[in-house]
Z-matrix of the N, CA and C atoms (Angstrom, degrees):
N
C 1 1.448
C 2 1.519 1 108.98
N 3 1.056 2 106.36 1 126.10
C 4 1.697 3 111.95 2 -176.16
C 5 1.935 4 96.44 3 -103.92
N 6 1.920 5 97.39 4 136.72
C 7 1.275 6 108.56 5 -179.20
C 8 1.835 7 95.99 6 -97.79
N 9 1.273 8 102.89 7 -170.85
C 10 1.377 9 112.43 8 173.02
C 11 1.656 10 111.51 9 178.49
N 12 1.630 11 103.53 10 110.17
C 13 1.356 12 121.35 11 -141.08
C 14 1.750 13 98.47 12 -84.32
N 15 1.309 14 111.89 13 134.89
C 16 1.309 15 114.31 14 162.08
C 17 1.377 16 143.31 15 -85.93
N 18 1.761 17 94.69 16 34.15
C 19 1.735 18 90.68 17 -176.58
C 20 1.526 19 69.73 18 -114.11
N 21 1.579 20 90.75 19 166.03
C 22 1.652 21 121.09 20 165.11
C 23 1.539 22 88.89 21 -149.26
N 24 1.894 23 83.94 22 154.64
C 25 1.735 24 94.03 23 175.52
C 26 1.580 25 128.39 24 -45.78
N 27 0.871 26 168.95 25 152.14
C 28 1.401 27 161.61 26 158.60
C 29 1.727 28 103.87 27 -80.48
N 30 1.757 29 100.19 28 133.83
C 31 1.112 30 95.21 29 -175.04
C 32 1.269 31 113.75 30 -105.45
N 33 1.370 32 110.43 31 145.79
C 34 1.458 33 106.59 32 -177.08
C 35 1.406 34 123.45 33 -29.55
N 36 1.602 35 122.78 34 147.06
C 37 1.438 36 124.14 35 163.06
C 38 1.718 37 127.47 36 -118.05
N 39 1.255 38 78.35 37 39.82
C 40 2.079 39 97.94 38 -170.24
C 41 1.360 40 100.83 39 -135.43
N 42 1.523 41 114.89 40 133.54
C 43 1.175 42 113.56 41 145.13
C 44 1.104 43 148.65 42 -25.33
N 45 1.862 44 152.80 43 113.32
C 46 1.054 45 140.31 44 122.21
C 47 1.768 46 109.61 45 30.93
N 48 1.236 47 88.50 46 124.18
C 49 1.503 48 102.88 47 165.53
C 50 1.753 49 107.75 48 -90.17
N 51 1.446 50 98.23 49 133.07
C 52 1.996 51 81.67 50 -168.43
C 53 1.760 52 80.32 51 -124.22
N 54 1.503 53 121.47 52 120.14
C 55 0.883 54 129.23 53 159.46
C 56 1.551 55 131.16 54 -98.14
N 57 1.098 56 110.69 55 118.03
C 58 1.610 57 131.43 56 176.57
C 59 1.714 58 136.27 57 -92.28
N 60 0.926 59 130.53 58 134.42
C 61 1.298 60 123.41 59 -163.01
C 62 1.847 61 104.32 60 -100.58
N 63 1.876 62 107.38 61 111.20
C 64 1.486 63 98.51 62 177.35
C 65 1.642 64 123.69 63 -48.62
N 66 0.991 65 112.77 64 -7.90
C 67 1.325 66 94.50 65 -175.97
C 68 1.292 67 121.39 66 -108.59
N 69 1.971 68 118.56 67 33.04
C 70 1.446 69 98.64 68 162.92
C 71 1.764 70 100.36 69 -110.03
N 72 1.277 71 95.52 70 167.90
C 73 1.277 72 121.53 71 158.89
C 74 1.612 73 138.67 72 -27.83
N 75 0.646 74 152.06 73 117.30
C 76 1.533 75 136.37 74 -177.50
C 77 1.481 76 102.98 75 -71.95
N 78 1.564 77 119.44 76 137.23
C 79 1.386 78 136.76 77 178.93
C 80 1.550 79 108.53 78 -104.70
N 81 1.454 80 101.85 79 161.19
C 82 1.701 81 90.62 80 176.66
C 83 1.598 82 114.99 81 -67.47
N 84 1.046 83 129.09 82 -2.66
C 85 1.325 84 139.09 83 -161.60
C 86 1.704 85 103.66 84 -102.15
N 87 1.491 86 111.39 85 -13.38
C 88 1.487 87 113.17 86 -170.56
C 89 1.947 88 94.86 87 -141.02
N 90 1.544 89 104.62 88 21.95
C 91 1.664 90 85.81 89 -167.66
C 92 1.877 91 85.75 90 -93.92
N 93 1.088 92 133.18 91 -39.22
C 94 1.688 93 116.78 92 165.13
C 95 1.823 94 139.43 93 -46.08
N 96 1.116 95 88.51 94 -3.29
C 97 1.870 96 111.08 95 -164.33
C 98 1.505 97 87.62 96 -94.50
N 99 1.261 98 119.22 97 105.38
C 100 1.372 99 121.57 98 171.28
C 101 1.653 100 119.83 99 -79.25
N 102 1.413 101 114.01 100 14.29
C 103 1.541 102 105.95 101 -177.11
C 104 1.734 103 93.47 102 -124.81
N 105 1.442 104 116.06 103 -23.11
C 106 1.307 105 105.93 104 146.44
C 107 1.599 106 135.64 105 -77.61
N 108 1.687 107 101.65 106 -18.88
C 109 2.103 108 110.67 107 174.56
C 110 1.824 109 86.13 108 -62.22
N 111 1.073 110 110.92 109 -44.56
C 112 1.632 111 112.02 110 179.54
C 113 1.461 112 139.05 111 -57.73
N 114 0.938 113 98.86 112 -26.12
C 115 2.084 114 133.25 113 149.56
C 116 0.963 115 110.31 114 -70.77
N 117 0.927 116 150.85 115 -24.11
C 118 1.847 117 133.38 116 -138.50
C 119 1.403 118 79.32 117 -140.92
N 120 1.464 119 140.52 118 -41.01
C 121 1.474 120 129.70 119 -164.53
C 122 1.685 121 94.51 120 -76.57
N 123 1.339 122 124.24 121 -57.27
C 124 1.280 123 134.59 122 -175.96
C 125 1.727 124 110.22 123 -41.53
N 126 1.423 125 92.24 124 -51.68
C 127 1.782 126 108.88 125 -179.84
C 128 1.633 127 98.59 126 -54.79
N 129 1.701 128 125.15 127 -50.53
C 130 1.098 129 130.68 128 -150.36
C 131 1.671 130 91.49 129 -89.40
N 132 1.131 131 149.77 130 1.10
C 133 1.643 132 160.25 131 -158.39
C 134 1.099 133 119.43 132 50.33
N 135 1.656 134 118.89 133 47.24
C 136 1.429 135 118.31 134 -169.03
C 137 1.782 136 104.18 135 -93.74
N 138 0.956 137 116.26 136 135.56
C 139 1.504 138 110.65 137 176.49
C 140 1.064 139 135.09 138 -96.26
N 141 1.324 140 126.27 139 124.36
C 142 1.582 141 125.67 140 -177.72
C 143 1.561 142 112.47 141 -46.34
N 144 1.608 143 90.67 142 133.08
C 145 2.028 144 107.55 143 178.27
C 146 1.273 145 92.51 144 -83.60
N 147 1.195 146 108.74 145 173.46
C 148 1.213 147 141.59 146 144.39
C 149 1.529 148 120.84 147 -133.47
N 150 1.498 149 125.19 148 153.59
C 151 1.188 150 129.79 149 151.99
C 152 1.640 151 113.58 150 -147.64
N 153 1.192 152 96.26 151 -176.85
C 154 2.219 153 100.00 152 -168.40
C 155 1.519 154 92.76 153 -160.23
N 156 1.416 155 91.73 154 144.13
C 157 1.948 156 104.25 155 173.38
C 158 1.350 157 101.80 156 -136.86
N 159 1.098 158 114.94 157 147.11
C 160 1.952 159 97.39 158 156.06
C 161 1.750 160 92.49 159 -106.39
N 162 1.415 161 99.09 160 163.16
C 163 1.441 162 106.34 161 170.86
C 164 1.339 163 111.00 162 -146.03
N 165 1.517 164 99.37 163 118.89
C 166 1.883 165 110.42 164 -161.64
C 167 1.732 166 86.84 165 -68.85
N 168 1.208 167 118.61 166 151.53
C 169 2.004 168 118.37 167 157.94
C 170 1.554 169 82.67 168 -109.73
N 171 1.231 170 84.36 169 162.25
C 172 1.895 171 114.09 170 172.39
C 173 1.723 172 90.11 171 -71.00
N 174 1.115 173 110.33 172 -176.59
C 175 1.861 174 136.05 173 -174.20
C 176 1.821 175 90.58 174 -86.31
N 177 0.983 176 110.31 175 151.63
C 178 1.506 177 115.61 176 176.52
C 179 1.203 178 105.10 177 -141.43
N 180 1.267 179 109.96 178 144.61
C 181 1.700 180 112.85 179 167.12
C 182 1.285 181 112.96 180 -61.62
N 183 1.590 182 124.11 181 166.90
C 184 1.547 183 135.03 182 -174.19
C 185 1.559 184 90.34 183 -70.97
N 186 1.705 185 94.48 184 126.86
C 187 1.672 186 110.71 185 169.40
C 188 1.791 187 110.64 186 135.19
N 189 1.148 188 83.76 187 174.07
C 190 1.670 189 95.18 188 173.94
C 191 1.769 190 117.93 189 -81.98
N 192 0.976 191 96.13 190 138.32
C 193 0.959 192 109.41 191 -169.27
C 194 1.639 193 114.64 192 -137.78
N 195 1.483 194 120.99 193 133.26
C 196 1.518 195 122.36 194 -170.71
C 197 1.388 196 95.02 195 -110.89
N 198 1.826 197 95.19 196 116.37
C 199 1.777 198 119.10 197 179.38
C 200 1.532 199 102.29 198 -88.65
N 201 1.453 200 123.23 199 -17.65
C 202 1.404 201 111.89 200 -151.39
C 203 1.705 202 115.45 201 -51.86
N 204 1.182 203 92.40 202 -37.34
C 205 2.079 204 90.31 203 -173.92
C 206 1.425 205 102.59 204 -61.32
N 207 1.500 206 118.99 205 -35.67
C 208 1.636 207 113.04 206 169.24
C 209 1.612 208 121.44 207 -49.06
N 210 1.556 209 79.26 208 -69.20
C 211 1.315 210 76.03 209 179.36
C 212 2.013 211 149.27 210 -39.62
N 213 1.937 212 87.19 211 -45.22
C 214 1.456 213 95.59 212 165.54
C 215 1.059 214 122.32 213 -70.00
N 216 1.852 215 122.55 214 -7.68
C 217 1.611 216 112.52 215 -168.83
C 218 1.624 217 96.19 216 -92.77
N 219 0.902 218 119.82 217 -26.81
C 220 2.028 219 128.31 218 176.13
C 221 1.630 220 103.20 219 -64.93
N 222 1.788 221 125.53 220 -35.45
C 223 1.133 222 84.90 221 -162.65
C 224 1.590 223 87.85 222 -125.21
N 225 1.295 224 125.46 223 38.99
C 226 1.524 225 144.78 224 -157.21
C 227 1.777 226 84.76 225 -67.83
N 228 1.126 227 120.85 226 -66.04
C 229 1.646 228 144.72 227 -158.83
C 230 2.086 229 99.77 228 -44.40
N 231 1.352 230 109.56 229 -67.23
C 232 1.149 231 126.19 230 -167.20
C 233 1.499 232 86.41 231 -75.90
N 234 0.902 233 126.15 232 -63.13
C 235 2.029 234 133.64 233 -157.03
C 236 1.604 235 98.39 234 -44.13
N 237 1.202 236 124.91 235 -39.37
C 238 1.358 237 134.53 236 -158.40
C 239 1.843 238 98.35 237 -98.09
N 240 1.301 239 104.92 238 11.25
C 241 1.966 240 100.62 239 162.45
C 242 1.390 241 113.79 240 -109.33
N 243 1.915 242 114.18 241 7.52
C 244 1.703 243 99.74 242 -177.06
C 245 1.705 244 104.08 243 -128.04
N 246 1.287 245 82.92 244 134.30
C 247 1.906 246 72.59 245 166.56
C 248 0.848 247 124.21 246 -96.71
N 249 1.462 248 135.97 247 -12.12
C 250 1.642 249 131.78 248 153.06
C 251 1.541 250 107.62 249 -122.75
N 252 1.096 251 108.01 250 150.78
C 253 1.623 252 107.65 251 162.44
C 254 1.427 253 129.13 252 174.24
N 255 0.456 254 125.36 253 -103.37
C 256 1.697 255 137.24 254 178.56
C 257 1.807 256 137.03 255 -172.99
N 258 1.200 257 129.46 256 82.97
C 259 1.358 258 116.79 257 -176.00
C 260 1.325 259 115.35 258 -96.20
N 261 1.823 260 123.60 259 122.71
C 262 0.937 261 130.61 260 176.41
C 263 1.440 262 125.32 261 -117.42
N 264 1.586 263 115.23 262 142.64
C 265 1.429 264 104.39 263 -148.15
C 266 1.611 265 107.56 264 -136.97
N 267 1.383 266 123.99 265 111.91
C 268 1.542 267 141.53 266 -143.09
C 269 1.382 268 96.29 267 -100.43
N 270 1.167 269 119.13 268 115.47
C 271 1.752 270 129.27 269 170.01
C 272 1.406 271 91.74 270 -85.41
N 273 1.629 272 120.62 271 119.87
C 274 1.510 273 132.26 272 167.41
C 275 1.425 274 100.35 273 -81.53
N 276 1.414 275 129.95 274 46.32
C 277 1.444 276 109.88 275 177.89
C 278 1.926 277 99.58 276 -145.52
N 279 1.045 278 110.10 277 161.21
C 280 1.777 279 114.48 278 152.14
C 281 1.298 280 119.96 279 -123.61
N 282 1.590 281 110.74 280 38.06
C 283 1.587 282 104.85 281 176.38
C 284 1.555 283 84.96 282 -119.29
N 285 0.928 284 138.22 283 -26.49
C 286 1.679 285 135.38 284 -138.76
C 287 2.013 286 90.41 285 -128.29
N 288 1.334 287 110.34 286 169.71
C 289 1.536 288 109.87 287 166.91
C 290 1.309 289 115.24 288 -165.38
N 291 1.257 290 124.93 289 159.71
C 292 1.440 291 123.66 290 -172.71
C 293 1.348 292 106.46 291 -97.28
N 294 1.255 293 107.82 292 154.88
C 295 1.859 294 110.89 293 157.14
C 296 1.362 295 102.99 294 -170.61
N 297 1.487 296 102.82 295 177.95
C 298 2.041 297 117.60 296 174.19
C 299 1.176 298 83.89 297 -128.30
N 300 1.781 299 79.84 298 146.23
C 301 0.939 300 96.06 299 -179.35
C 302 1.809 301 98.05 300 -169.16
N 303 1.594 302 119.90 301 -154.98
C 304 1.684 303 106.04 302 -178.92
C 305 1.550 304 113.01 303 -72.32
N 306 1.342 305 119.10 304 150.23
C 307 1.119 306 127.83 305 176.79
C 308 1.331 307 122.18 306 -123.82
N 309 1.483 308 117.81 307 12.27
C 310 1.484 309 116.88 308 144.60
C 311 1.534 310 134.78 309 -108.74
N 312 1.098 311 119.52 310 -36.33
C 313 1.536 312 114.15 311 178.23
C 314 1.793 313 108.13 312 -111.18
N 315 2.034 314 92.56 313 111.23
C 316 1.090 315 101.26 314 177.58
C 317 1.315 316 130.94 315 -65.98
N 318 1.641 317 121.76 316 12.76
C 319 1.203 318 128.56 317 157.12
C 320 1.762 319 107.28 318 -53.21
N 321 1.335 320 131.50 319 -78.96
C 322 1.184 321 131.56 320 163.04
C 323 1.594 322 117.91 321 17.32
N 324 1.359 323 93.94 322 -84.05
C 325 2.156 324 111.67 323 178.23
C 326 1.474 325 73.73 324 -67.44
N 327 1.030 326 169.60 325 -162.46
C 328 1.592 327 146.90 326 -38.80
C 329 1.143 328 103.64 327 -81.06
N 330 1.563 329 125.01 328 -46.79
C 331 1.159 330 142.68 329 177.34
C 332 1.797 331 105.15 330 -44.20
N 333 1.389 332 105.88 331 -62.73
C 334 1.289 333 101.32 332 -178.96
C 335 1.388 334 129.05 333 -63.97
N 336 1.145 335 103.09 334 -23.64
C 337 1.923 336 121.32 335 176.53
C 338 1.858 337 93.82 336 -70.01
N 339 1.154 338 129.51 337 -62.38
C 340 1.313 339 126.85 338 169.74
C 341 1.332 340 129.11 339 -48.71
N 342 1.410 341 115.83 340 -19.66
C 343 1.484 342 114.01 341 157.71
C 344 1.772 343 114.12 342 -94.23
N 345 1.330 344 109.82 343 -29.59
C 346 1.997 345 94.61 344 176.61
C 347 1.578 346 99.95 345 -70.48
N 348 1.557 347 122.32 346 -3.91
C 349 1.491 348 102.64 347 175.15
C 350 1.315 349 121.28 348 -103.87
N 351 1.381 350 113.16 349 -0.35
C 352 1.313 351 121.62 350 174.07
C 353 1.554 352 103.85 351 -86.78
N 354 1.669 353 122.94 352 -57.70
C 355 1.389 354 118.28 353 -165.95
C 356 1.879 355 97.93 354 -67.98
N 357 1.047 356 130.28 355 -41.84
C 358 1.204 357 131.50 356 178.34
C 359 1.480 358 132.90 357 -80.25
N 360 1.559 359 114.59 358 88.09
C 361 1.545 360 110.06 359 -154.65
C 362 1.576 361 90.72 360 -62.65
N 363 1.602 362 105.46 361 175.82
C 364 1.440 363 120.89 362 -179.62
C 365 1.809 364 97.74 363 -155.21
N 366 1.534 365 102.08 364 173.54
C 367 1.172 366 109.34 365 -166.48
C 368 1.284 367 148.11 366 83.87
N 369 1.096 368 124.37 367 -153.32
C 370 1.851 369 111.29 368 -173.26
C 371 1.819 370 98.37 369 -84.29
N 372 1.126 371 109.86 370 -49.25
C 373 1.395 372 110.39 371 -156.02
C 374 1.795 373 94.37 372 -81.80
N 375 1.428 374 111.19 373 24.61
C 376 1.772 375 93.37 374 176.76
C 377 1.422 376 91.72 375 -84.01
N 378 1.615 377 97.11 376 174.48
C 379 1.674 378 112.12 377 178.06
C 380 1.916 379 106.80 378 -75.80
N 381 1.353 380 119.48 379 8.74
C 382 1.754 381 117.22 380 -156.46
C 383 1.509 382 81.42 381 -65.82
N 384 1.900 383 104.19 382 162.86
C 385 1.393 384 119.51 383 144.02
C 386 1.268 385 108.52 384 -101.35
N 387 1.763 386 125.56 385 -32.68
C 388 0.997 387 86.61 386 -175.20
C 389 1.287 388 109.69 387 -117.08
N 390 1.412 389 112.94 388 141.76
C 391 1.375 390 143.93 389 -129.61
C 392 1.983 391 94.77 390 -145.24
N 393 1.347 392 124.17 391 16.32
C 394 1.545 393 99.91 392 -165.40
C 395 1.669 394 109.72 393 -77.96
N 396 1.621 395 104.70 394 -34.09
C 397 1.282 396 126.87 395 -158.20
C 398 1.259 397 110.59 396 -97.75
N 399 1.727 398 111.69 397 2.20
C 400 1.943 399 111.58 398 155.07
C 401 1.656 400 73.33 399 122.13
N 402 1.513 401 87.53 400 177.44
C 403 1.738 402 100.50 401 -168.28
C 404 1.683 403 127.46 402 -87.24
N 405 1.731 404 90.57 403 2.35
C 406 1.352 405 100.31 404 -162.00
C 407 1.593 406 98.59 405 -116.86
N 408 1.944 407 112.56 406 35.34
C 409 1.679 408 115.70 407 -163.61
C 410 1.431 409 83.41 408 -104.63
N 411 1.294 410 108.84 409 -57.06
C 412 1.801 411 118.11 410 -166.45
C 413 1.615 412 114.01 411 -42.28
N 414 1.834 413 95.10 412 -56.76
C 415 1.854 414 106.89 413 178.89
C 416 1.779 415 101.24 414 -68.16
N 417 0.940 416 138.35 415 -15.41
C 418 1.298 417 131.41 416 166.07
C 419 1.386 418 125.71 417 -95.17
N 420 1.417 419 123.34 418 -1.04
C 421 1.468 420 125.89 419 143.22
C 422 1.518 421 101.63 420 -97.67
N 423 0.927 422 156.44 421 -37.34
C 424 1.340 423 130.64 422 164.33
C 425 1.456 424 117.48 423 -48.51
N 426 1.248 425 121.93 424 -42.16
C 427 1.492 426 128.16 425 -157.65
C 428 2.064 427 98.31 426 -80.87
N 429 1.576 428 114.87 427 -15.25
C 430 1.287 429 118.04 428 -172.38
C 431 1.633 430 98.06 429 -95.61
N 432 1.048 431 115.83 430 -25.46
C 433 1.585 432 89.66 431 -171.29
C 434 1.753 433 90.13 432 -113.12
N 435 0.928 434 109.20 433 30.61
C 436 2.020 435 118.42 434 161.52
C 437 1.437 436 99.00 435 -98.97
N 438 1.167 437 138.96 436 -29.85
C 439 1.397 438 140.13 437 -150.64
C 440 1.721 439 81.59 438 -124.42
N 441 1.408 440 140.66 439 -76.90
C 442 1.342 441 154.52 440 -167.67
C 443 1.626 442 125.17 441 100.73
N 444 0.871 443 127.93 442 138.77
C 445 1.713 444 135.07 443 -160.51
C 446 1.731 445 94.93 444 -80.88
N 447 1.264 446 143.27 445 21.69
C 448 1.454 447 123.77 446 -171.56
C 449 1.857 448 87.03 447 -152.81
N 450 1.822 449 120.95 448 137.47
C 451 1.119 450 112.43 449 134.25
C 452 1.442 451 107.41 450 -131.68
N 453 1.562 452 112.24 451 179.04
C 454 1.690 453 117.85 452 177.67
C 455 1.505 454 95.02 453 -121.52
N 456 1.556 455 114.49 454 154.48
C 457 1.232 456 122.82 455 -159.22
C 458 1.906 457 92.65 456 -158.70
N 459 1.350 458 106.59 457 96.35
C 460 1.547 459 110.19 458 171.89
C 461 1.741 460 100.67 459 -43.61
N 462 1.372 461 101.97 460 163.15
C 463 1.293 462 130.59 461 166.25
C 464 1.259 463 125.40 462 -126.96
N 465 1.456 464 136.43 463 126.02
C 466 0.984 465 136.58 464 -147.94
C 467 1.639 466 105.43 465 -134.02
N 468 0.909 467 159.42 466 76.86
C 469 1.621 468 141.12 467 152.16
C 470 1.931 469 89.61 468 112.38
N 471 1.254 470 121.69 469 33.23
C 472 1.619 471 120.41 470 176.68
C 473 1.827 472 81.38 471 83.50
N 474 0.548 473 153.57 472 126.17
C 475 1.844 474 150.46 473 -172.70
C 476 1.243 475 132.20 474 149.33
N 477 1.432 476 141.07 475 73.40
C 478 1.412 477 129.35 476 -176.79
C 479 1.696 478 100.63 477 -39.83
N 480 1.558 479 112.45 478 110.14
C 481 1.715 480 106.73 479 -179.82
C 482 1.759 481 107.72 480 -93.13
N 483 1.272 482 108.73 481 72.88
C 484 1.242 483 130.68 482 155.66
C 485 1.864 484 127.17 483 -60.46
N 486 1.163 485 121.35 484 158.08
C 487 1.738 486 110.17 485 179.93
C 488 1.948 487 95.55 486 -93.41
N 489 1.413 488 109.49 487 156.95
C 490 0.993 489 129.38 488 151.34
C 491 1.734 490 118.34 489 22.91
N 492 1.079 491 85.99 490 -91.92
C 493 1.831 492 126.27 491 -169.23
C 494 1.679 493 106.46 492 -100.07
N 495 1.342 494 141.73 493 3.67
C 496 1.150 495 131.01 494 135.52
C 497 1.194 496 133.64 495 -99.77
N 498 1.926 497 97.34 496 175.82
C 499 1.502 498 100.95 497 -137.74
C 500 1.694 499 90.93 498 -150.86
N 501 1.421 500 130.02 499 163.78
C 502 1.513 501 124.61 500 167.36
C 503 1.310 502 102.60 501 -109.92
N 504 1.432 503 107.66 502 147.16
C 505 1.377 504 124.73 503 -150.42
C 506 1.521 505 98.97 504 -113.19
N 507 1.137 506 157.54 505 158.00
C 508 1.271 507 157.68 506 -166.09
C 509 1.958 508 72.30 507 -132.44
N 510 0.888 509 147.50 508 137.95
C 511 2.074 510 146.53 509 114.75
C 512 1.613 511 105.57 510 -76.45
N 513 1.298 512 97.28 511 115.22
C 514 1.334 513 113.84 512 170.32
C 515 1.947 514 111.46 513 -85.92
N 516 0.725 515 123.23 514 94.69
C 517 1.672 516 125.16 515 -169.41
C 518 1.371 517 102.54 516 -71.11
N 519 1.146 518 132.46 517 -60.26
C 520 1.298 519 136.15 518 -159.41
C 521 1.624 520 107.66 519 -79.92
N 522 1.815 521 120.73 520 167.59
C 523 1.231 522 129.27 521 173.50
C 524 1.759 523 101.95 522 -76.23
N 525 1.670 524 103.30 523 -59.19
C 526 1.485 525 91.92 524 -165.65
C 527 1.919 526 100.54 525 -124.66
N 528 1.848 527 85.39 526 107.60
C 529 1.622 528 96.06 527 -167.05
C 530 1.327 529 97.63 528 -87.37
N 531 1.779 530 105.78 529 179.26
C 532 1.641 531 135.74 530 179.22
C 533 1.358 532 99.29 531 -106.81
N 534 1.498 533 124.36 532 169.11
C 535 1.440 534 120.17 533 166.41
C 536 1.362 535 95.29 534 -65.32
N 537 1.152 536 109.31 535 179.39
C 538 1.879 537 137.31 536 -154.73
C 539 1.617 538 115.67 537 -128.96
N 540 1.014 539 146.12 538 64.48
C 541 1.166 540 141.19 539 -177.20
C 542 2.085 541 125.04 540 -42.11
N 543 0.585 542 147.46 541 91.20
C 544 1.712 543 156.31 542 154.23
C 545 1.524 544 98.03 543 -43.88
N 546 1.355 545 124.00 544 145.00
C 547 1.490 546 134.44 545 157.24
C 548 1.501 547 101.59 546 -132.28
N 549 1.666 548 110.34 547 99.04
C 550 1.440 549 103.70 548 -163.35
C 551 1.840 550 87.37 549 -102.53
N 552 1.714 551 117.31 550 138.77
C 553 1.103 552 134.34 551 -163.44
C 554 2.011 553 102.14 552 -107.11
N 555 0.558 554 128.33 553 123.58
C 556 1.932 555 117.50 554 162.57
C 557 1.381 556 115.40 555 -127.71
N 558 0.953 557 103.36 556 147.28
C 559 1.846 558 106.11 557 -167.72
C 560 1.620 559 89.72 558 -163.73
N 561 1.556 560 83.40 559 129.75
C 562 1.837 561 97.32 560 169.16
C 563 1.609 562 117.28 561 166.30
N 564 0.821 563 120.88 562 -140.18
C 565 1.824 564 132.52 563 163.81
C 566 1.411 565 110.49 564 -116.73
């Protein structure tokens, strides 16, 4: 009786390792490839920038809210000196939280404001202790570090390189908020 076994090797599910040597040049064929513009500047001794802004927002009503056009017009000036890099952007708060998310149909943020108020009871009869700052302090530090106060957002050609249809979300947690501080970070070439 002849068997016939049902394993086969498993084939990898990762990319190729593509190894490059820092010290050539960028070609026209590799001058758009921002992880090679990132090679070739390093190779060439260019040094990573940095810059930092804070950016106060006005008070917002409870909900999501899409900062992005703010945001790029505050850091439009500096954003437009890197061609690759990284911008990272620090919510100074634990009532409120950042995220991406859609940036055309404001159904979305309502939608999402209607689910942190369903999974997150509020009010007198929630289980919170702490209760100093009104009933809606507790569900708005829970609801900030569910969402989290920090995202990173490559940079591409002076460019927040975002998809399509996203957008950064300000979550307003609380009923009656303060302005909101951002500490947006960029670092790159």
């Amino acid at each position: 009786m002849q068997t016939s076994s049902m394993f086969s090797p498993a084939k990898p599910t990762f990319a190729p390792l593509r190894v490059r040597s820092l010290y050539t040049r960028p070609t026209p064929s590799t001058a758009n490839d921002p992880s090679l513009m990132a090679e070739a500047a390093a190779a060439a001794g260019a040094a990573p920038k940095w810059a930092q802004k804070t950016i106060t927002l006005p008070p917002q009503k409870r909900g999501c809210h899409l900062i992005t056009p703010k945001i790029k017009k505050e850091i439009a000036q500096d954003l437009s000196e890197f061609k690759c890099g990284l911008a990272h952007l620090f919510l100074q708060h634990t009532s409120a939280s950042l995220t991406i998310n859609e940036n055309y149909d404001s159904d979305v943020r309502d939608d999402t404001e209607t689910f942190l108020n369903r999974i997150v009871p509020e009010g007198r009869s929630a289980p919170w202790r702490h209760t100093i700052e009104g009933p809606d302090d507790m569900p708005a530090h829970i609801k900030s570090s569910m969402f989290g106060c920090t995202l990173t957002v490559p940079i591409t050609n002076g460019q927040l390189n975002m998809g399509t249809w996203q957008g950064i979300w300000l979550c307003e947690h609380r009923d009656n908020a303060t302005p909101r501080k951002v500490v947006v970070t960029l670092n790159g070439i």
